[in-house]
C-alpha atoms as one frame of an Amber mdcrd trajectory, in Angstrom:
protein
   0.000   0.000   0.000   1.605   3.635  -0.924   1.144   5.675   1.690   2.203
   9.772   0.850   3.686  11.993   4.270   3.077  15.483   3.857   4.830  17.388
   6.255   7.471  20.583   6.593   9.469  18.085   9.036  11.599  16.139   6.841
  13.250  14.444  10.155  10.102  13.395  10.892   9.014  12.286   7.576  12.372
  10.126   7.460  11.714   8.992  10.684   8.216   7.827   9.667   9.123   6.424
   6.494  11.401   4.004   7.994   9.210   2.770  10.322   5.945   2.147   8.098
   8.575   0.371   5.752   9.363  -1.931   8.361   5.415  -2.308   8.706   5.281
  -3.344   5.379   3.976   0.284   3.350   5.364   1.715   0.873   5.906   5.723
   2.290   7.032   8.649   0.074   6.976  12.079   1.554   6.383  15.413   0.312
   7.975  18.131   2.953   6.713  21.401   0.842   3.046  22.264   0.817   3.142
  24.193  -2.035   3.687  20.732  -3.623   1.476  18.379  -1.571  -1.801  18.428
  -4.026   0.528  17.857  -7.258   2.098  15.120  -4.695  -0.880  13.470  -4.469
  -1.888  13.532  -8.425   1.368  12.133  -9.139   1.853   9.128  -6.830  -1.935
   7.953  -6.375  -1.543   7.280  -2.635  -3.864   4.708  -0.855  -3.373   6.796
   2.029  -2.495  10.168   2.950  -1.303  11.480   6.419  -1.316  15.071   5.925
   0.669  17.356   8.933  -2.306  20.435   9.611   0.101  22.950   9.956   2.668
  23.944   7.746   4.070  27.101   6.015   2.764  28.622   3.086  -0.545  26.111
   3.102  -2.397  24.566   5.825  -2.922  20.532   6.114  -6.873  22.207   5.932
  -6.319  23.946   2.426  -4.537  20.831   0.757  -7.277  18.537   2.223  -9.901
  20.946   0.662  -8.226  20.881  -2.630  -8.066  17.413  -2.793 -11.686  16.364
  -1.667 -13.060  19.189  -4.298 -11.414  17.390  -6.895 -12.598  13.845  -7.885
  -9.070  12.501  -8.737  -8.058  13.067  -5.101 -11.504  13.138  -3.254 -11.918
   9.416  -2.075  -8.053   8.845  -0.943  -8.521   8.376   2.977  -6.618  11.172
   4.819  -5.147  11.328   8.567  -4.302  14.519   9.847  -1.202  14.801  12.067
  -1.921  17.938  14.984  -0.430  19.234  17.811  -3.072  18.745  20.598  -3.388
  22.431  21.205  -4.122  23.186  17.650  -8.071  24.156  17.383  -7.678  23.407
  13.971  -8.029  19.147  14.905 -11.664  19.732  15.693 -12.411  20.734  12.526
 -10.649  18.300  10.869 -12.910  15.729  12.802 -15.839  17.684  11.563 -15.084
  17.008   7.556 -14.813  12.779   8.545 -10.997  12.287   8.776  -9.173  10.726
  11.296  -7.082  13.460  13.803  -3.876  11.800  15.511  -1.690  14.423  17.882
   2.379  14.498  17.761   3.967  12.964  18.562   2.207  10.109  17.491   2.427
   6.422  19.069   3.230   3.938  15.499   1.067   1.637  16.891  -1.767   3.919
  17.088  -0.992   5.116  14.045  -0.804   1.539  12.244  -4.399   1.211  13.617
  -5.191   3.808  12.403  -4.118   3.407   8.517  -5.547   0.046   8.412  -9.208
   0.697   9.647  -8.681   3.250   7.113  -7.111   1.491   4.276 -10.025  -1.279
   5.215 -13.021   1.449   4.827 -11.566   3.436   1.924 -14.637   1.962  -0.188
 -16.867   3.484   2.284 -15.501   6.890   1.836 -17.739   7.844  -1.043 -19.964
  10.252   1.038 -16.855  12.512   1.767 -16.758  13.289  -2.203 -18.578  16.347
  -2.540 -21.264  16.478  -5.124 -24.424  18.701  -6.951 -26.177  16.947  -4.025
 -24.065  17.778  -1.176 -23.484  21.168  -2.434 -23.141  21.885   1.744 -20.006
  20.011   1.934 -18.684  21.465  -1.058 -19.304  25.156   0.215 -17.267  24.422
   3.453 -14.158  23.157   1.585 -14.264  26.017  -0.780 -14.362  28.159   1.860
 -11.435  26.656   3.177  -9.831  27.134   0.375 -10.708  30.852   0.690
């Protein structure tokens, strides 16, 4: 399973890498955000864990981008937050998974799988002429 890290942390993302390669994935990570969404068209991730804040574009804005476009929209997403960040709450709202750093990999493994295992069931996340509600919040994200 591909799995794509975006994060400004490239210790971290090293870090990370090694260890879900030793749990059998197969990371790449993208450390500028200015890059992430072109990231994401490029490798066609099963999975994304996506940092929430970084310079130049929030883990919010690339997760808007990518669930307003239907190339990107069904790809399950974890967002990576620092416990005080209000910005995790939200995240919770628009039906991704929040983890805070520093993460435990164990929690983390449990949480890509149950992911990777409902990524069929993600279709109501796309946003659609008939959820126009959804797609009004993640364009005002994007904002």
């Amino acid at each position: 399973m591909k799995l794509l890290l975006i994060d400004d942390n490239r210790s971290l993302t090293t870090l990370l890498s090694r260890a879900l390669k030793k749990l059998g994935y197969d990371p790449s990570a993208e450390n500028n955000a200015l890059n992430a969404v072109s990231a994401v068209k490029n490798l066609k991730p099963d999975l994304i864990i996506l940092d929430l804040d970084m310079p130049y574009k929030s883990g919010l804005e690339i997760y808007g981008e990518l669930k307003l476009d239907t190339r990107t929209a069904k790809i399950p997403v974890i967002m990576l937050a620092s416990l005080s960040m209000p910005g995790a709450v939200r995240a919770e709202v628009f039906g991704c998974d929040v983890i805070s750093k520093p993460a435990k990999l164990e929690d983390l493994h449990d949480i890509i799988e149950r992911n990777l295992s409902s990524k069929s069931s993600r279709t109501e996340l796309v946003p659609t002429p008939s959820n126009q509600q959804k797609r009004e919040v993640y364009e005002n994200i994007l904002q």
